[in-house]
N, C-alpha and C positions, 0 to 999 in steps of 0.2 A: 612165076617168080618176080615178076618184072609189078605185081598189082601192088596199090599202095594201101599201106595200114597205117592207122592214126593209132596214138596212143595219147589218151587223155589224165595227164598226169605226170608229174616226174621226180613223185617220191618213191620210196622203196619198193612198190610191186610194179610201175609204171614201165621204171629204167630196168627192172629186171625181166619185165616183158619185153623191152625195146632189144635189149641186148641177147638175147634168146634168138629173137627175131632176127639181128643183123648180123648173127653168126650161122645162121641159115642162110644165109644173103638173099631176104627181104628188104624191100622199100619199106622205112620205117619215117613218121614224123613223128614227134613227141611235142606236145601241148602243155605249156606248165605256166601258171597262171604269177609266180612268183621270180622271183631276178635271178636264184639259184636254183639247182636240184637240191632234192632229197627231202623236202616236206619238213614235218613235224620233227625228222631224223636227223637232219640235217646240223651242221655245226658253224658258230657264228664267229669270228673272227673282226674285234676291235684293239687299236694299239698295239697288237702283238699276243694277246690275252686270246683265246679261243674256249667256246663255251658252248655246249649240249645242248639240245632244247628237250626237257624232261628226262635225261639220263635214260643211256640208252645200251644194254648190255649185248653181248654177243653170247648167246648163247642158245642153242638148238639143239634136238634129237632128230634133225632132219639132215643126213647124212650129204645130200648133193648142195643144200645152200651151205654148209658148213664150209666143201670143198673149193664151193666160189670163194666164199669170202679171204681163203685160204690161197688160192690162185691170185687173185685182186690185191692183197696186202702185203702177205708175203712177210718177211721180219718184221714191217710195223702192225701187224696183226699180237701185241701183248696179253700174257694174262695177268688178270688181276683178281686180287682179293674183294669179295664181296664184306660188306659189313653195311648194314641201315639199322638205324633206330628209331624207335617211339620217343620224343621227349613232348612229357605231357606231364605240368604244374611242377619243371624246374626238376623230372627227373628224368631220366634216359631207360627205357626200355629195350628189354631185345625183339628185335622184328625177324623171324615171324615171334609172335609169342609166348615166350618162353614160364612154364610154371615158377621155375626159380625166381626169374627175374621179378615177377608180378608177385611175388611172396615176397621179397627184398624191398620193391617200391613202394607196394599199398600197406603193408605190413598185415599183420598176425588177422586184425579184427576185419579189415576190409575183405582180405583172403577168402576166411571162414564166410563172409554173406558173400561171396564169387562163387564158393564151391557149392552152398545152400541156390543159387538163383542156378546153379549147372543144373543140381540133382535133379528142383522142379520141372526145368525142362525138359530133363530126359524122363519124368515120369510122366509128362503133360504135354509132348509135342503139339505143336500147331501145325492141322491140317484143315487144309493145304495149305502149300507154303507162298502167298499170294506175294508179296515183297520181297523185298534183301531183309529189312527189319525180322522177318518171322524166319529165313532162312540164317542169317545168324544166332537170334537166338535161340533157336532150337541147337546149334553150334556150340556154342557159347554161354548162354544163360541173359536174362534181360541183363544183369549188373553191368557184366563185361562188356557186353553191348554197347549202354551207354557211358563207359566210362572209354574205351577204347576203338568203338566204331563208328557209332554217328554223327562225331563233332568233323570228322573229318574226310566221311562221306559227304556230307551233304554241303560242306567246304567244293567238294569237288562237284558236284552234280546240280548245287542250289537250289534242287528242290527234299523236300521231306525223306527218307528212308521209305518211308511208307509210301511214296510212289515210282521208288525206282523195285523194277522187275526182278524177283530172284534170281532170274536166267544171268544175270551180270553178276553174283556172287556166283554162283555157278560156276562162271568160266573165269574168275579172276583171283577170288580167293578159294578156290578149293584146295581138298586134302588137309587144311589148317583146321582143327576139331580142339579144345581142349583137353580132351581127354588124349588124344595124341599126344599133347603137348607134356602132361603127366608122365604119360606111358613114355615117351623120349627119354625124360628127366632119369627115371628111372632107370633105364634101359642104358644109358650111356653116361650116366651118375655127370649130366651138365643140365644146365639150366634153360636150353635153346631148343623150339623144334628144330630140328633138319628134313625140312620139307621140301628148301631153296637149295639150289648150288651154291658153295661155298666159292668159288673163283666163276670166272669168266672169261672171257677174251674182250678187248678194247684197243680200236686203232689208237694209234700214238695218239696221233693229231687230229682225235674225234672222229664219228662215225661220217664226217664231210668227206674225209680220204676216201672211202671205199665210194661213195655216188659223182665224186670226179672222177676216179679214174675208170668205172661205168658208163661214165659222159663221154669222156676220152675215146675209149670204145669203141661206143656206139656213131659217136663222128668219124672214126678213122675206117670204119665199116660202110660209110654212107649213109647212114643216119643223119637226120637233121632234128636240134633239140630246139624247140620257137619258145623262149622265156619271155616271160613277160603279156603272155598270149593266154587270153580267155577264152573258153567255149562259149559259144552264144548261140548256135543252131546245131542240132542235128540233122539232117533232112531222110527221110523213110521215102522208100518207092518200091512197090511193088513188096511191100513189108521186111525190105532189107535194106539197111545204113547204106546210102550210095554219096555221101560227100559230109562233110564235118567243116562248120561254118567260125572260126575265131574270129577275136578285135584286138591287137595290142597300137602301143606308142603309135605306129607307121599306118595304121589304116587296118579293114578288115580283109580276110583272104578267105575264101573256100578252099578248101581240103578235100580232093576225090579221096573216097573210100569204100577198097575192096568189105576190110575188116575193120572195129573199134573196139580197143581197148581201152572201156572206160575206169578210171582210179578217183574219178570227181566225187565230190557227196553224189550219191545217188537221185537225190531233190533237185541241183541240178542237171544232171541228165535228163530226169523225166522233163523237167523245166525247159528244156532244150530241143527237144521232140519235136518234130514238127514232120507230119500233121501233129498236133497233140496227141495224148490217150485223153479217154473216157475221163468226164469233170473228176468221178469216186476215186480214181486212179492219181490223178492230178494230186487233189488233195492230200491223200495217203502218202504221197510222196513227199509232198510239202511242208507235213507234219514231222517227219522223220528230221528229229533234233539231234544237233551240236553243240558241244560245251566249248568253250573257248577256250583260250588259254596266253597268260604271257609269263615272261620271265626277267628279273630285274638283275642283270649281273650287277655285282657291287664288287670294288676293287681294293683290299684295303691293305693298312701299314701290317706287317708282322705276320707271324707262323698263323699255319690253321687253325680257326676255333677248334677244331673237334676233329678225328681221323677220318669220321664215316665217307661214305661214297654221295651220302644223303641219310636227313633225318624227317622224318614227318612230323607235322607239326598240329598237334591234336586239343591245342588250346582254344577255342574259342575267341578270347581275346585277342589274338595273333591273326591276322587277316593272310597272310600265307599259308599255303598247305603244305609247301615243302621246300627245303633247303638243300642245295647241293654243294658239296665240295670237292671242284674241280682237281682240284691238285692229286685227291684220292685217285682218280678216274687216269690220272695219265700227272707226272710229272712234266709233258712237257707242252700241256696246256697252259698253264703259267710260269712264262716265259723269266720273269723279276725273281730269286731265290726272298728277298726282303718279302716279299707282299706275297696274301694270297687272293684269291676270287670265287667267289661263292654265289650262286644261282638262286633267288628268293625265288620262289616260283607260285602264282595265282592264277587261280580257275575264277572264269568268270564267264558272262556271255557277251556278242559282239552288242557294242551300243551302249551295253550297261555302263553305270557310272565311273567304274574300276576301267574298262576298256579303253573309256573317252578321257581318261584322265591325261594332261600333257605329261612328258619324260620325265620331268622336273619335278613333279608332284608324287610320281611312282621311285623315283629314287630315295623322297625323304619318305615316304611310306614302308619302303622295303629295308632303308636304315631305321628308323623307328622300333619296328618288330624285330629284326637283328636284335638291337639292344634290349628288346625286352625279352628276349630267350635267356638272359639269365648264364651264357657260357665264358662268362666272365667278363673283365674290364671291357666296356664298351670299346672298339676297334675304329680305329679312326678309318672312315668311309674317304678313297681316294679319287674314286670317277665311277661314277655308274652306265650303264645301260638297259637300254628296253628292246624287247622285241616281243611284238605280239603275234600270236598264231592261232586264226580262225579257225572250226569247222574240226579242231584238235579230236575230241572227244565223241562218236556216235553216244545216244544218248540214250538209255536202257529203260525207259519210263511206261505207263500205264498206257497199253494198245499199241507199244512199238510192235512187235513179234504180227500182229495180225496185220497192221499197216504194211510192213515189209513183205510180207505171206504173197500181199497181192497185189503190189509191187512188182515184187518177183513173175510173180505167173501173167501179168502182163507183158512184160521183158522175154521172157519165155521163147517163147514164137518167131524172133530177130535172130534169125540164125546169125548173122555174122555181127551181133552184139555181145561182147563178153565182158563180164562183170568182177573186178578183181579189187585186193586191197581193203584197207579199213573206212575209208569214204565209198568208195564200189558195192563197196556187199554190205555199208554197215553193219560193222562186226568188229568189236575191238581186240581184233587179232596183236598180236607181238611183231617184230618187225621180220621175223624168221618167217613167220608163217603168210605174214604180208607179201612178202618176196616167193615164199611157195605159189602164194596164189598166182602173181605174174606170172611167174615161168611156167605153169598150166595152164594159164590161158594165151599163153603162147604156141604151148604144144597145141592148142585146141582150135588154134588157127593155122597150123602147120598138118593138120588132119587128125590130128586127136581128139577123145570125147574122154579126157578126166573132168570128175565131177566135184566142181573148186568148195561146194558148199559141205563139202565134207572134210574138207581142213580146218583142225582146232576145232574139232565139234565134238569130241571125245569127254566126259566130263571128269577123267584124273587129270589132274594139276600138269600144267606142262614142264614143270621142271624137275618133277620125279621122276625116275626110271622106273618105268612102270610098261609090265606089256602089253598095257589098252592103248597106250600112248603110241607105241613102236607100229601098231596093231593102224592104229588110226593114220599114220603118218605112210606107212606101206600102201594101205589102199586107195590113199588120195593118190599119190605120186611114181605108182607103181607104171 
């Protein structure tokens, strides 16, 4: 009871391993390389304004993280209405995609070459389905593809359609088909798939609330949370993790460690090794890519442009890929009734030009594109903010799947190394299933053998009720 476990990471699978841990009463450290918990998840609070980093819903068919979060919040646990859209050349789509709606925007003649580019592909599928490119269109049909998927894919990925892996439509856009989309229409005489949940849950005051009072917790347990602290060694002996080496502000410390719960990109963990693995292992690890990401709150005079929660933004010309509207998400994110606050949000990578750009340069960048969405009388821009977040995205590209493969099976063999989270297992899990994975690899340091790489591996949509889903979530967690 008394050995000590490191937990490297203290966003959502980190702190939900930590606190697993310290209510078993373990020694528990948490490693977290940023000033606050909760990662990518986490919520940012300027002036009194408070802002999401990618919009972040509550929502699960995993019955025991449900009940945390339900324990943890408690009446500021609200639900809310879901609504997003496509607006793409000045019109508003419904997301998921709705036949009506794309018969209404493109109209009559565009339609009719949609439904011509569907039939081809359903007569002519592409096998095998090497990309997302050939996995949508085979979905969808080339037209719709390129009118409503690849400007704002690869907005988000930066590289081609054609070298991001299908295994990422796979597990992000599944269940969404056109023909479903039809067959809905029909079926429910409305213009929308229902493939998404239509409501959610959303703490008040952003999903920050629930990884404070996590933190809270986990301190009041005897936990210790080291912010601001980097991993920069692992040490192996005897082919088991026996100390965990950090650097923050005050100097570097060593970290005795029975167990490690790593939540870090997985690149650097391998990176951290010491002795090393094998150069081929090295490398494969190394390769294993991150999309970045930042967010430009803009503060501005007057009512909401628009109801949505978020709107995607599939223009080309528009250098954002998505818009948030805080006020949707929680009325009392924005604190001023006069003003509202909207989230421009860009994919990008670390270094690149958008990355290095100073605050001041991204706020008339993220006003500029505002204005040019078209959702009426330019808004006068009242104070902005930036914040950027590294390492946001695993990155789904050509030889990840094999590079990981054996990765993994290097890792393998460290018995008391466990691999958790969306940077851990590269896996762009949801934050539900992120949190699954903690608190099994928690059980799995407390003498359990669940086996984490079978969460979210199911390939029905995870937000339909569906019993592969139910099916998939019982035998990881059972």
């Amino acid at each position: 009871m008394t050995d000590p476990i490191v937990v490297a990471g203290g966003g959502p699978a980190g702190l939900t391993a930590a606190l697993v841990l310290v209510r078993a009463g373990r020694v528990v450290t948490v490693v977290e390389r940023d000033d606050t918990v909760g990662g990518l998840a986490r919520t940012v609070e300027r002036n009194g304004f408070r802002f999401d980093l990618g919009g972040h819903r509550f929502f699960t068919r995993v019955s025991e993280i449900e009940r945390l979060w339900e324990e943890l919040l408690g009446p500021d646990l609200l639900w809310r209405r879901r609504r997003s859209r496509i607006l793409f050349h000045g019109k508003l789509f419904d997301y998921p995609l709705g036949a009506g709606s794309v018969l209404r925007g493109l109209g009559p003649v565009e339609s009719a070459r949609i439904l011509a580019s569907y039939l081809r592909a359903k007569l002519r599928p592409i096998r095998p389905e090497a990309h997302l490119a050939d996995w949508v269109e085979n979905r969808f049909g080339r037209r719709l593809f390129e009118i409503f998927f690849r400007t704002y894919t690869e907005k988000v990925w930066g590289i081609p359609c054609e070298r991001i892996g299908a295994e990422w439509a796979a597990q992000r856009i599944r269940g969404l088909s056109l023909r479903a989309a039809v067959a809905d229409m029909i079926r429910r005489g409305s213009g929308g798939q229902r493939t998404l949940v239509t409501h959610f849950r959303y703490p008040r005051l952003g999903p920050g609330m629930l990884w404070d009072r996590m933190r809270e917790e986990v301190e009041r347990g005897g936990g210790r949370i080291l912010l601001g602290h980097r991993l920069t060694r692992v040490r192996l002996e005897a082919g088991r993790v026996s100390a965990v080496e950090v650097e923050g502000t005050k100097g570097r410390a060593a970290l005795p460690a029975a167990h490690l719960v790593s939540t870090v990109p997985i690149g650097v963990l391998v990176a951290a090794l010491s002795p090393s693995p094998a150069g081929e292992i090295a490398a494969a690890a190394a390769a294993l890519r991150h999309r970045a990401f930042l967010v430009v709150a803009l503060v501005l005079e007057g009512p909401d442009p628009f109801p949505d929660n978020w709107l995607y933004l599939h223009d080309a010309s528009i250098r954002a890929g998505r818009v948030q509207n805080f006020r949707a998400w929680s009325p009392d994110l924005v604190p001023d009734p006069a003003r509202s606050c909207l989230g421009m949000e860009y994919f990008c990578s670390e270094g690149d030009a958008l990355w290095s750009s100073p605050d001041r340069r991204l706020v008339e960048i993220a006003s500029e594109d505002l204005a040019a969405l078209g959702l009426g009388a330019p808004p006068r821009v009242v104070e902005g903010h930036v914040v950027r977040v590294p390492d946001a995205y695993p990155v789904y590209d050509d030889g990840w799947a094999s590079r990981l493969e054996s990765v993994r099976a290097a890792l393998a063999p460290i018995a008391n190394l466990h691999l958790a989270g969306r940077g851990g297992m590269h896996r762009y899990n949801n934050m539900d299933h992120s949190m699954l994975t903690g608190l099994l690899a928690a059980r799995n340091v407390l003498g359990g053998s669940h086996d984490l790489w079978s969460v979210n591996a199911d390939e029905d949509y995870l937000e339909t009720d569906s019993a592969a889903v139910r099916r998939s979530t019982r035998s990881a967690a059972s």
